[in-house]
C-alpha positions in Angstrom: -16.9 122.2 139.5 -16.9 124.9 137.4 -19.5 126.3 135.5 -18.6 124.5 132.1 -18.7 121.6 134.0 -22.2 121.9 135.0 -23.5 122.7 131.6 -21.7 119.5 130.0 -23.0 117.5 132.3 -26.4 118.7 132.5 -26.4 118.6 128.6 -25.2 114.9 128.6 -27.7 114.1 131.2 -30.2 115.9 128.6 -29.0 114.2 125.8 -29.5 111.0 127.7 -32.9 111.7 129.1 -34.0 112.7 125.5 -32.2 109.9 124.2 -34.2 107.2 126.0 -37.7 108.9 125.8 -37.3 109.1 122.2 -36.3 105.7 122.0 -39.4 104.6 123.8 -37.9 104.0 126.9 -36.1 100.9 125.4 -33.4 100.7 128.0 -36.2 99.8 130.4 -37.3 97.5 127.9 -38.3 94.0 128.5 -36.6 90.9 126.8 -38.5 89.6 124.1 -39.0 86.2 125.5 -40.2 88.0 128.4 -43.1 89.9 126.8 -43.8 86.4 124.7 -44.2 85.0 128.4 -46.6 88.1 129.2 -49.0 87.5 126.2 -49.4 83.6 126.6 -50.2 84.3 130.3 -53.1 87.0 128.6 -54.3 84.7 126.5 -54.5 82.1 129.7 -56.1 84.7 132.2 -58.9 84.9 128.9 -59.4 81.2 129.2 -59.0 81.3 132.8 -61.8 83.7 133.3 -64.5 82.3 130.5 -64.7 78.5 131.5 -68.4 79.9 132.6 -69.1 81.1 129.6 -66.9 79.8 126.7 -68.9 81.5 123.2 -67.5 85.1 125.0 -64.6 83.5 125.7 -63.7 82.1 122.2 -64.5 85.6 120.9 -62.1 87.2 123.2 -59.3 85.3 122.3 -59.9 86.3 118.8 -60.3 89.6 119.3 -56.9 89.7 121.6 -55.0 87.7 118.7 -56.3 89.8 115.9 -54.8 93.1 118.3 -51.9 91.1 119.5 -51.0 88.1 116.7 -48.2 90.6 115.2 -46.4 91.1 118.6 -46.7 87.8 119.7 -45.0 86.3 116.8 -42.5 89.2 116.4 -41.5 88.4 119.8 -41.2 84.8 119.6 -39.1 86.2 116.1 -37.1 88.6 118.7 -36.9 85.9 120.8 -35.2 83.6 118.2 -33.2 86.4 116.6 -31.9 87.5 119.9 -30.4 84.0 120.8 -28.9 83.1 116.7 -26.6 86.4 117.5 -24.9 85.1 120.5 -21.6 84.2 119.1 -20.5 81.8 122.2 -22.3 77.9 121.9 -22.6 77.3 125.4 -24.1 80.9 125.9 -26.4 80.6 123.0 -28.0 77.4 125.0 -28.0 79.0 127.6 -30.4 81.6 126.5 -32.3 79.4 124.5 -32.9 77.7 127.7 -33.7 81.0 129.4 -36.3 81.5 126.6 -37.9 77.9 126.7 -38.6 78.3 130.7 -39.5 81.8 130.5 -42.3 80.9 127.8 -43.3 77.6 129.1 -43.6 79.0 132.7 -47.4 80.5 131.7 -48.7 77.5 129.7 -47.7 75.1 132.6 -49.6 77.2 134.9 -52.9 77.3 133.4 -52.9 74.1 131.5 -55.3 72.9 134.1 -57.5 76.2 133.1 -57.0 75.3 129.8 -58.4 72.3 129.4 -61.5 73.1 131.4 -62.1 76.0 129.1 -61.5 73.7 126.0 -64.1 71.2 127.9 -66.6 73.6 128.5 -65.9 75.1 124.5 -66.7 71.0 123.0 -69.8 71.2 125.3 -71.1 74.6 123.9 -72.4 74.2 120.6 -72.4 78.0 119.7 -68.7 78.1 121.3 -68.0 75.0 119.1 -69.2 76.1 115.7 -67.3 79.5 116.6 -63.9 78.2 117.5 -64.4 75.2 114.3 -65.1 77.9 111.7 -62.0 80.4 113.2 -59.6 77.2 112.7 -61.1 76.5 109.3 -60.5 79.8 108.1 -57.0 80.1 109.7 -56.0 77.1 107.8 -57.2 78.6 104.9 -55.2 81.5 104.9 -52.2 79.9 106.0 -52.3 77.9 103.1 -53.4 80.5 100.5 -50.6 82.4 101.7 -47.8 79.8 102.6 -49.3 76.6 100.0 -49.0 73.5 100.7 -45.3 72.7 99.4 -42.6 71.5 101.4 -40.2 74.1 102.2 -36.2 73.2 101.5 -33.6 75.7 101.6 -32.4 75.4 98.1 -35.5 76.4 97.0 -37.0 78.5 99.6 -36.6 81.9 97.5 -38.8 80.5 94.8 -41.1 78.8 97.4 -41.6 82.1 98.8 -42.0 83.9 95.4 -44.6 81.4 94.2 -46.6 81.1 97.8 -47.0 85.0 97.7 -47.9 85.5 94.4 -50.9 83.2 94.7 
């Protein structure tokens, strides 16, 4: 090979290198159903490890969804995004299949751990009052943001317009 060879290639392999760590390594990157999967099964493990004490428990899982709430519905948004572009039908099940499975898979396997942790929240009072007044206020926001209206597609842009400028 001669030396012009070598340089081309090394630049390309450069180039590449560069390319990738400047992109975050998103070659390497993980489907977005895949990293929905990964979250759920966090938010399980939390569960999982606080049916012995459920008021630190209930605070943990806020504090992970007020860090992770954005991803986690981006992804489930990636997730959806990523199927509606495949062209083919039967592929497009396919994947939304894929998806399903892939996000059920964690929830299946803690549901047992899940409902001893909710158990063990009803039977703490603090733990209780905690989780009661995180749901109240969630529902508040969502409907101070998003209203109360029924969304249609004819009128979703001025659904939108009107819900946000409450």
């Amino acid at each position: 090979m001669t030396a012009k060879a070598w340089f081309t290639t090394a630049l390309v392999a450069g180039g590449v290198v560069f390319a990738v760590r400047a992109a975050g390594g998103c070659l390497n990157k993980p489907a977005p159903d895949q990293r929905l999967a990964g979250q759920l099964d966090d938010l399980c493990e939390i569960a999982r490890d606080h049916v012995d004490r459920p008021e630190p428990g209930v605070r943990e899982l806020g504090r992970y969804l007020g860090r992770h709430a954005g991803e986690l519905l981006g992804n489930f948004g990636d997730t959806i995004a990523l199927i509606e572009r495949i062209p083919d039908d039967d592929a497009h099940d396919e994947r939304a299949r894929i998806a399903r499975d892939r996000s059920q898979r964690p929830l299946r396997a803690c549901q047992l751990d899940w409902i001893r942790f909710a158990q063990a929240v009803e039977a703490d009072p603090a733990a209780s009052a905690l989780l009661e007044r995180a749901v109240v206020r969630l529902n508040r926001t969502l409907e101070i943001v998003l209203g109360g209206n029924r969304w249609t597609l004819r009128g979703l842009p001025g659904q939108l317009e009107r819900a946000l400028a409450r």
